[in-house]
N, C-alpha and C positions, 0 to 999 in steps of 0.2 A: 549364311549363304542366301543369294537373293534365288529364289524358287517360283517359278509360276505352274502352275494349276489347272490345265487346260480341264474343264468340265467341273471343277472344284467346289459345287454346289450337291454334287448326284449322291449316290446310295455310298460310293465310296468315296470320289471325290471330296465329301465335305468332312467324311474322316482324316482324311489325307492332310487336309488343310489346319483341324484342330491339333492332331499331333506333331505337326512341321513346326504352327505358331508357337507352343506349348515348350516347346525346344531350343525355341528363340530364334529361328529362321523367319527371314524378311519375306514374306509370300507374298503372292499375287493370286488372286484368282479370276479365272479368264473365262467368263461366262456371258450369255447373254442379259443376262437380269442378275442383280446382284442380291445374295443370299439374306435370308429374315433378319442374320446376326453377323456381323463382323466378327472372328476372333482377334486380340488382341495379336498385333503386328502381321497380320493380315489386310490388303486393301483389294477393291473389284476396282479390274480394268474391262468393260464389255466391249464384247466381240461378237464375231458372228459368223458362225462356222461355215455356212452357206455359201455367204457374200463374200468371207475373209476379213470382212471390214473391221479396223480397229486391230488386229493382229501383231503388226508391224508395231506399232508404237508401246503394244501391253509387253512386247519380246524385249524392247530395248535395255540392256543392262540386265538382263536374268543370267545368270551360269549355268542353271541346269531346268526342264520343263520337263512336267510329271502330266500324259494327255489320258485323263480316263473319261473324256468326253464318247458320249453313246450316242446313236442313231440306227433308228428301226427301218422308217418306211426311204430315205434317202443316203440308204447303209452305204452303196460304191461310193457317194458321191463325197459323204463325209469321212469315211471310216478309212477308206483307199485312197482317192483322187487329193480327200482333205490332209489325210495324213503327208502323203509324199508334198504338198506344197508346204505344210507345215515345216519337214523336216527340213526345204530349201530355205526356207525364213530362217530355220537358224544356224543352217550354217552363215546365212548374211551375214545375222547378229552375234555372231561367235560364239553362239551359246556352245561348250561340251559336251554335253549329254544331255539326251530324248531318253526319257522312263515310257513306254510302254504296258499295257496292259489286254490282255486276250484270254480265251476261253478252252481250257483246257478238254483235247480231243475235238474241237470244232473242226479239225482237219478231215476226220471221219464220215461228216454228214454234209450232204448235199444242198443243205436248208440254206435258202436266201443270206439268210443274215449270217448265220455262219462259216460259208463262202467269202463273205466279206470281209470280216473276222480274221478268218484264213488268208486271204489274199492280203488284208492290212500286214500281219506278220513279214510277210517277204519283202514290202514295201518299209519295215522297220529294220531287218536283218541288213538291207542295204543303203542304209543311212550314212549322207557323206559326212556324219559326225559320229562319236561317240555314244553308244546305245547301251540300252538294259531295255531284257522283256522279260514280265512276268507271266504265267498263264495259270489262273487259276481254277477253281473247280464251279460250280455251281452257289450260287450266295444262300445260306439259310433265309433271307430277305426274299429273295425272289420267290422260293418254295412256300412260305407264307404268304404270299400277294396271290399266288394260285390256287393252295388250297382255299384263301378267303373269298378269292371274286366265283370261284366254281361253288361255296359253300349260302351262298345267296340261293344257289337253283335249287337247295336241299341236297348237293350232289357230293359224293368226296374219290377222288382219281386217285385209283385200286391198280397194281399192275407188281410184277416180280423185276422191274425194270432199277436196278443198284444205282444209288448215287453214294456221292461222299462231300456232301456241302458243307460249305465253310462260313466264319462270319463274317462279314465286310470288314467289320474292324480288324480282324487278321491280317487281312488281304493290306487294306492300308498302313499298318502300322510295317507290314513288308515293304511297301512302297515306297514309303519314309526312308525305313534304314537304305534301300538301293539306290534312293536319288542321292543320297551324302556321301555316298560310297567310293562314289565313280562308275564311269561306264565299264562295263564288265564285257561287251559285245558278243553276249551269251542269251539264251533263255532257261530261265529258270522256271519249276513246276510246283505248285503246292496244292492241297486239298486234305480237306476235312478229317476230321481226325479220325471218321467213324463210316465205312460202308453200310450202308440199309436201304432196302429197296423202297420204292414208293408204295408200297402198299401200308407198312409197318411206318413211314414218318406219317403219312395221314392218318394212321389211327395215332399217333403220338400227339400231333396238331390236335384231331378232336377232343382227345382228354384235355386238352391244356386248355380249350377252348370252352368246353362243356359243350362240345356242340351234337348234333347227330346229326348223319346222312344216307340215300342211297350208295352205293357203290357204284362208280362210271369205270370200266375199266378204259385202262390206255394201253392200242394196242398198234404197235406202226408196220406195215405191211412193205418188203423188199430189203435191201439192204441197209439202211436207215435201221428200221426195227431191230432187226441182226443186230447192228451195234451197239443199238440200247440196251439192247436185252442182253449184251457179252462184256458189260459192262465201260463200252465207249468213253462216259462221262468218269470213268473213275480211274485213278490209280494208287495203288498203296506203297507204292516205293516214294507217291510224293506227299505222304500225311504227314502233317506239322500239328503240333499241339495248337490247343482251342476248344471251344465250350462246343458238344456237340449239339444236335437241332434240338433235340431232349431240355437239355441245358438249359441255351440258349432261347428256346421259348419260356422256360421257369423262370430265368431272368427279367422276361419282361413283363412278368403279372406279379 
C-alpha cells in the first residue's frame, strides 16, 4: 500500500513510519526537512505545512495518509485551517482514507492548543473522504521531557492530578494496523495501561534517573483544575496493553 506520512519525522510519526516500511508498505514521509535515516522503502517528499507548498505533488498516487503532524504556537492555523485544506487535497487525489490523530479528553479543557485539537476533530469527523481517528492518552515521552527540563531547576512537579500514559510506540503501531484497515469513520480511544497520579510517576522518574529534587506542586485553579484533578486525562475502559512508565523508563537505561 502506497502510504504517506504527514509529520513522519516526530515522536510518533517516525514510529509510524518504521513499522509501515518494516511491513513492506511504500511510504512517503511528508515533512519539512527530511529525517537523520531513511527506513528502507521509505522516501521524503518536503512540504510545508504553512505555505502548503509541495503538498499536492507528495499526495499524488498515495491511497491512504496517516497526519500526526504537531503545532503549538500556529495550532488554528495548522492543526484546523491546515487539516480541512489537507483533507480537500485528497479528496482531489482520490486518496480513501485520512488517519487522524488527537488527544484524549482535550475536549474538557479550555487550553489553547487543546481547543485546536478539539476543533481539528470535527474538521476530521467531516471529511469528504473516508476517515479514522485515533485519540490517545498522554505520551510516557512527553512526561519525561518535563520531568527532565523542570529537573535542571532541582525541581520535580508533585500533585494527586491521575494520568494514564502511554508509549508512542503503542500509539503508532495502532496507527499502522488502522491506516491498512480502512477507513472506519469512527473514533477510536486508547491509553496507558496503568492510572498513577503525577505525584508517584515523578518519584518513579527520580529513581530511574538517580536524581533528587524539591517538590513544585501543580495546582490549576477553575474548571481546568476540576478536571485534572477528576481524572480528565484518563480513562480505563480505553487501556490497551503496553510497558507502563515504570517499565518503560527501565527499558531505556
Amino acid at each position: 500500500m502506497k502510504i504517506a506520512v504527514v509529520g513522519g519525522t516526530g515522536m510518533v510519526g517516525g514510529k509510524v513510519v518504521a513499522k509501515l516500511a518494516a511491513d513492506g508498505h511504500d511510504v512517503r514521509i511528508l515533512t519539512r526537512n527530511p529525517p537523520a535515516e531513511l527506513p528502507s522503502g521509505a522516501s521524503h517528499h518536503p512540504i510545508d505545512l504553512k505555505t502548503r507548498e509541495g503538498l499536492d505533488s507528495a499526495l499524488a498516487g498515495i491511497e491512504t495518509v496517516i497526519d500526526v503532524a504537531n503545532e503549538q504556537k500556529a495550532a488554528r492555523q495548522v492543526l484546523v485551517d491546515g487539516t480541512a485544506d489537507l483533507l480537500r487535497r485528497c479528496e482531489a487525489a482520490s486518496i480513501d482514507h485520512y488517519v487522524g490523530i488527537s488527544i484524549l479528553g482535550c475536549e474538557k479543557f479550555g487550553f489553547k492548543y487543546y481547543a485546536a485539537k478539539t476543533a481539528q476533530e470535527e474538521v476530521i469527523r467531516s471529511a469528504p473522504i473516508g476517515w479514522s481517528l485515533l485519540k490517545a492518552s498522554q505520551f510516557h515521552e512527553l512526561l519525561e521531557m518535563v520531568f527532565g527540563s523542570v529537573a535542571r531547576f532541582r525541581l520535580s512537579p508533585t500533585g494527586s492530578i491521575p494520568l494514564q500514559t502511554i508509549a508512542a510506540s503503542v500509539v503508532a503501531e495502532r496507527l499502522a494496523a488502522i491506516a491498512v484497515s480502512g477507513p472506519t469513520r469512527e473514533t477510536e480511544t486508547i491509553a496507558g495501561p496503568r492510572i498513577e497520579t503525577l505525584a508517584a510517576m515523578s518519584r518513579t522518574w527520580r529513581r530511574a534517573e538517580g536524581r533528587s529534587a524539591l517538590p513544585l506542586p501543580i495546582w490549576l485553579p477553575g474548571k481546568a483544575g476540576r478536571e485534572l484533578r477528576s481524572g480528565g486525562l484518563t480513562d480505563p475502559d480505553a487501556t490497551v496493553p503496553g510497558p507502563t512508565f515504570g517499565e518503560w523508563l527501565a527499558d531505556r537505561h
